[in-house]
N, C-alpha and C positions, 0 to 999 in steps of 0.2 A: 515495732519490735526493737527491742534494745540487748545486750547483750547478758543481763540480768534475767532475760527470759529462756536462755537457755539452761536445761538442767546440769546441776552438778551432778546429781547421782544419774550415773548410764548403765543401761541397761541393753540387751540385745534389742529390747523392745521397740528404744528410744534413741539407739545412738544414729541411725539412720538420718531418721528427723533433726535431729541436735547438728548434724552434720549439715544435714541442708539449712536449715534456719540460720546457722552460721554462716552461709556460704551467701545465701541470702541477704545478711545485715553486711557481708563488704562488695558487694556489688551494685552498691548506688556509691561507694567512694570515687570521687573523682581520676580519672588517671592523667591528668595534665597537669603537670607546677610550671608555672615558667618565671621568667625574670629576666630581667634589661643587663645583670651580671653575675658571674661567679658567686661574688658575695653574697648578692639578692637571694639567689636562687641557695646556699644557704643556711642561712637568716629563715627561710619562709620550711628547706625541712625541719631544722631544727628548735623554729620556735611559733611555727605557721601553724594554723590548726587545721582541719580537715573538716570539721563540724558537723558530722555524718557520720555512718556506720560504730562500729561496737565500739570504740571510745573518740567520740565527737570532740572533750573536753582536754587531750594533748596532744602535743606538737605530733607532726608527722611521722618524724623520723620514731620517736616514743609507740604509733600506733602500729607500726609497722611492725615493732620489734613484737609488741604484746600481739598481735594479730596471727603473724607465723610462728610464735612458740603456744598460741591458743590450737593453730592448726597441727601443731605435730602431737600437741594431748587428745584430741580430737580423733584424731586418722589413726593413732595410734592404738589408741584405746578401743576403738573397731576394729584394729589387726587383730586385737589380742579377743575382744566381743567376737570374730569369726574365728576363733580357733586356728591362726596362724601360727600360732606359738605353744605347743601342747604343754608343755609344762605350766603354764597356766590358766588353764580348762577347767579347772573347778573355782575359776573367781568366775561370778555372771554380775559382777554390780561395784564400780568404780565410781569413787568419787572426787573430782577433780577440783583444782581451782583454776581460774582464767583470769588472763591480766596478771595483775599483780595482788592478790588478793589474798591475804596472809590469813584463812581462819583454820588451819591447818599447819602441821610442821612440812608437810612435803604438798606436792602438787599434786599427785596419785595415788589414792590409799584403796584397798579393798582388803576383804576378811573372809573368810569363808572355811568349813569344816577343818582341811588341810592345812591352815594359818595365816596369814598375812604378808600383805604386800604393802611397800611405799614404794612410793618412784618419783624423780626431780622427770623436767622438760625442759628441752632448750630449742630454739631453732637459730646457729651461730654461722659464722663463715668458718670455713676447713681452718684457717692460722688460728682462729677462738678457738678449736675444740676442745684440744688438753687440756686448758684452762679453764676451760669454764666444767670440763666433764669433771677435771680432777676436786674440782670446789662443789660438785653435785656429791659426788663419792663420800669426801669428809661429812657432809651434811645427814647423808643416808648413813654411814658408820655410826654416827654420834647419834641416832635414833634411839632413845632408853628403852622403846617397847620392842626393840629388837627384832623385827620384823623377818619372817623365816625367807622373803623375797624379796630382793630390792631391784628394782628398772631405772635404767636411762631411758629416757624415749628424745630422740635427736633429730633432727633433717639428715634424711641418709645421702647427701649432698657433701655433709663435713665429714662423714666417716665411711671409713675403706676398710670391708671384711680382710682384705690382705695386711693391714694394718700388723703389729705385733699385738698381744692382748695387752692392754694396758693396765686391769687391774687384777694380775696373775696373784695366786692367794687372797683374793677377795671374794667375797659373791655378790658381786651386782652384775646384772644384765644387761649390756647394750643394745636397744631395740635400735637399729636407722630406721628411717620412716618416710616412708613415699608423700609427698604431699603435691596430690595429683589434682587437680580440679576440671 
């Protein structure tokens, strides 16, 4: 199984599955790096490869990044698949990208009667989040097909409901997201 085998289009049907099979393809990743120094150790995240799970082909520190911003599109998209979010209850069918995989403008798109949605992913440390949410935001504004929804879906790790709202007179949605395994 490789990471190509999982679906982009989810459905309530299949996100279960997509979920586990995911969970599946990084649990033969090894969990030990070591090294004889600082440097070694790394040299081996940043440029070592893993040669296993959903992207065997780059450096560690690379799959990790793609790995947990695959799992917050994932977990996320099953939030939204069980109706934790009612204003999005009439999408049943999102289609995502994983990795880095540009055949779309955004990462999340669905359509449905009531109109459409995009949404960016990210899974960041709390001091990345402005930045990287505020470079999501411009990306979803600059949408030509003007999309009636727009989602962040984020590691709810970097972001604090107490937060102030940060994009006040905008309509995008900040989903945080459990990524519980």
């Amino acid at each position: 199984m490789s990471v190509s085998s999982i679906p982009r289009c989810l459905t309530k049907s299949n996100i279960d599955k997509a979920v586990s099979d995911y969970l599946n393809l990084v649990s033969n990743i090894p969990l030990r790096i070591e090294s004889d120094n600082f440097l070694g150790l790394m040299k081996k995240l940043k440029r070592g490869k893993i040669a296993t799970g959903p992207y065997p082909e780059v450096s560690i520190f690379e799959a990790a990044n793609r790995i947990m911003s695959d799992l917050v599109i994932l977990f996320g998209v099953r939030d939204i698949l069980q109706d934790r979010y009612k204003e999005f209850a009439s999408f049943d069918e999102f289609t995502v990208e994983l990795g880095n995989e540009k055949a779309n403008a955004h990462d999340i798109y669905s359509k449905c009667e009531t109109g459409s949605l995009a949404g960016e992913a990210f899974n960041v440390a709390p001091s990345f989040f402005h930045g990287k949410s505020s470079m999501s935001v411009r990306k979803l504004l600059a949408n030509q097909d003007n999309p009636e929804f727009l989602i962040i879906l984020c590691n709810s790790d970097c972001y604090s409901f107490s937060q102030k709202p940060l994009f006040k007179g905008k309509r995008v949605r900040v989903i945080p997201v459990d990524v519980v395994i």
